[in-house]
C-alpha positions as CSV (number, residue, x, y, z in Angstrom):
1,X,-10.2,3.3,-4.2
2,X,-8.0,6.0,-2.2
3,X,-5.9,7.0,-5.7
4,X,-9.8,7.1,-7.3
5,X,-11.4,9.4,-3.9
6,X,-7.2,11.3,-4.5
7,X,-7.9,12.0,-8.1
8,X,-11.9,13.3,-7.1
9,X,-10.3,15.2,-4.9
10,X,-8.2,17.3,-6.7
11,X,-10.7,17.3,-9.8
12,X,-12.5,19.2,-7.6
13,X,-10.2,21.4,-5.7
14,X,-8.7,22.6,-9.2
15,X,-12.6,22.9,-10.5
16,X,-13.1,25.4,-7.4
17,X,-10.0,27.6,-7.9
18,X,-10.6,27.8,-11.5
19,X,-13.8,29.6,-11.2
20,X,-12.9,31.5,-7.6
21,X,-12.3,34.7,-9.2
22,X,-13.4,38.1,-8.1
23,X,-14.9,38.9,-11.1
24,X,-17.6,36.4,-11.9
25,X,-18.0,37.0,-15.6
26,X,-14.3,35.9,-15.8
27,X,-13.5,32.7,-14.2
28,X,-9.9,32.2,-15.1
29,X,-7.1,31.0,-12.4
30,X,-3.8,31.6,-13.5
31,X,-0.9,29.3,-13.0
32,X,1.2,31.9,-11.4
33,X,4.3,31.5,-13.4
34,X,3.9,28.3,-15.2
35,X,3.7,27.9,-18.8
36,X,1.2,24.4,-20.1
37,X,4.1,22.3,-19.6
38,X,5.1,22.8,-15.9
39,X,1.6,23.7,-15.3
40,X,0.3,19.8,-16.7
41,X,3.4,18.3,-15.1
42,X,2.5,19.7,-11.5
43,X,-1.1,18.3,-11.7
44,X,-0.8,14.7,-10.8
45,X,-4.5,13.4,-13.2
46,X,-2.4,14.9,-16.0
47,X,0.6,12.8,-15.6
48,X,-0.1,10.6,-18.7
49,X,-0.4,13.3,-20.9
50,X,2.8,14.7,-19.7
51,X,4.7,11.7,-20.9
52,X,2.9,11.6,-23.8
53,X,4.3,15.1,-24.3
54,X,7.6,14.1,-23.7
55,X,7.3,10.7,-25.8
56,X,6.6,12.6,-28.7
57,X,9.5,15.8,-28.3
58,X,6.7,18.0,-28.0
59,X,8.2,19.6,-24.6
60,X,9.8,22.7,-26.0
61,X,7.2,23.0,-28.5
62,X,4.8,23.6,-25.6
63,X,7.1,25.7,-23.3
64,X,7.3,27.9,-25.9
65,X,5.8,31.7,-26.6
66,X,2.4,30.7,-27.7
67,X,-0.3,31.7,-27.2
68,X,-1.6,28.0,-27.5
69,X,-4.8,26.3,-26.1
70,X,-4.9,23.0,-24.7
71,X,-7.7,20.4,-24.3
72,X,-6.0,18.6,-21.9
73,X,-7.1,15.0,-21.2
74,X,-6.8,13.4,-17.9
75,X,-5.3,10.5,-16.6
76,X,-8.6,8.8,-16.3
77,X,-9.6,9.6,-20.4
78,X,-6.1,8.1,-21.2
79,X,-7.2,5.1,-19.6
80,X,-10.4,5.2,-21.8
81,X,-8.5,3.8,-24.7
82,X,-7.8,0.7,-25.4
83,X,-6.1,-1.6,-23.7
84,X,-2.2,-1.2,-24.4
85,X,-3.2,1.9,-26.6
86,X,-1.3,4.4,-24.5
87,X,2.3,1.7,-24.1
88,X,2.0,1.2,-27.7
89,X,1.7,5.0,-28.4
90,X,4.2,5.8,-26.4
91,X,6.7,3.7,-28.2
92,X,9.5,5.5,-30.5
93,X,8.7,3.8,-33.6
94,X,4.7,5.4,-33.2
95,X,6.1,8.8,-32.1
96,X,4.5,10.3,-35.5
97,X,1.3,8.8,-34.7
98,X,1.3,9.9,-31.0
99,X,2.5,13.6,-32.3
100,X,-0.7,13.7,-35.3
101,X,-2.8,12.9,-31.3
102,X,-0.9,15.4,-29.1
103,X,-1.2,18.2,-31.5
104,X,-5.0,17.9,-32.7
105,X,-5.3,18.8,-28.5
106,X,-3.9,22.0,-29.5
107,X,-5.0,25.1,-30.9
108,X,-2.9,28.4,-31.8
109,X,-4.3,31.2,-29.8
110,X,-5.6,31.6,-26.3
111,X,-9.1,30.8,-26.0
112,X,-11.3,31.0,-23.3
113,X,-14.8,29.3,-22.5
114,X,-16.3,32.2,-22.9
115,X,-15.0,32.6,-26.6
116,X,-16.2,29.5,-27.5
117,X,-19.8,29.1,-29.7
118,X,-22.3,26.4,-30.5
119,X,-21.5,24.3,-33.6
120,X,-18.0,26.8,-34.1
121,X,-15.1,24.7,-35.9
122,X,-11.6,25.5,-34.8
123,X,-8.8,24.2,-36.6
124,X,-5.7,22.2,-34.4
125,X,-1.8,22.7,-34.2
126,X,-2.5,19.0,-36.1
127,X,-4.3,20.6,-39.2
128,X,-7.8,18.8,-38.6
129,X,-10.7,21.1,-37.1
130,X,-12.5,20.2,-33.6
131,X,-16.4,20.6,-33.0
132,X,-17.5,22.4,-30.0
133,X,-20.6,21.6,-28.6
134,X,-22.5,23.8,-25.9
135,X,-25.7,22.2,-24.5
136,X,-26.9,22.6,-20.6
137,X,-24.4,24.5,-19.4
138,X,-21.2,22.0,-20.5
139,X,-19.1,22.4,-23.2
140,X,-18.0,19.8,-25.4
141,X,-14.9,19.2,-27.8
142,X,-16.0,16.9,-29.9
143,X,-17.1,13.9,-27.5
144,X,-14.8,14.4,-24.7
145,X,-16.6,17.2,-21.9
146,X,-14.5,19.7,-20.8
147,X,-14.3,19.2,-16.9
148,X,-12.1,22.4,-15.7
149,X,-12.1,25.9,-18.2
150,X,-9.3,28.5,-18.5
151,X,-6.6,27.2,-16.5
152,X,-4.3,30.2,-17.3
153,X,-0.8,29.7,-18.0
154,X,1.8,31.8,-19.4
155,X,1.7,31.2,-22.6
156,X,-1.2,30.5,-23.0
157,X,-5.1,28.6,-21.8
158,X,-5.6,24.9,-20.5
159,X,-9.1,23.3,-20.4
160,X,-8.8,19.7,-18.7
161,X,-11.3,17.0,-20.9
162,X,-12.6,13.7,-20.0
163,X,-11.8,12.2,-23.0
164,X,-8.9,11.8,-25.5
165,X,-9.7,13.2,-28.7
166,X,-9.3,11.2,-32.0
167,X,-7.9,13.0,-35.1
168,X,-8.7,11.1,-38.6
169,X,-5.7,8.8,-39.4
């Protein structure tokens, strides 16, 4: 229950200083000088992804220039899956499968909430095109909700979801 209230917590700590900007129209926080990959590994409800990351060699990939956008998943849509999904994933002999995953949470291009449209298609690092949805003041990739927008990084923009997202196999 404390790790559960913990993970609240700082859901909603990083919620508030994403959209704590002076100018209200722009609600980005940037990550002072950390690119996606030192950004996700100092946020502890990203922790899973960030060995996913590094499960799958994917580390330099997304330390480099960018621009790149991530749809981020938290520890708690990891845990979604099914049972033993993320061990099995994680595995060497499935790091193509786990890769085909990572990168369909990826998009070339910084993109912020405010660029995003009802019913737009944008097409993944992966090669597959997401769906974004906008209904009631949320905005959804597919089926996962996006919980925190335009986490600004260095290279590029991070938007934490609630759900992993599932590329066709």
């Amino acid at each position: 229950m404390k790790k559960l209230m913990s993970v609240f917590v700082m859901a909603l700590l990083l919620s508030a200083t994403v959209f704590a900007n002076d100018d209200e129209k722009k609600p980005v926080k940037k990550a002072a000088d950390k690119d996606i990959v030192d950004l996700a590994a100092g946020t502890d409800f990203l922790s899973t992804l960030v060995a996913a990351v590094k499960a799958g060699g994917l580390v330099d990939v997304l330390k480099g220039d960018g621009p790149f956008t991530v749809f981020a998943p938290t520890n708690d849509a990891f845990a979604k899956l099914p049972a033993g999904t993320v061990e099995n994933l994680l595995k060497p002999e499935n790091k193509d499968q786990l890769v085909k995953i990572l990168t369909y949470h990826v998009v070339p291009g910084s993109i912020k909430a405010s660029d995003l449209e009802n019913g737009m298609e944008v097409e993944t690092v992966q090669g597959q095109k997401i769906k974004v949805m906008l209904s009631g003041g949320k905005a959804m990739i597919n089926e996962a909700t996006v919980t925190a927008a335009d986490i600004e990084a260095t290279n590029g923009m991070v938007h934490v979801i609630d759900s992993v997202i599932l590329p066709e196999m």
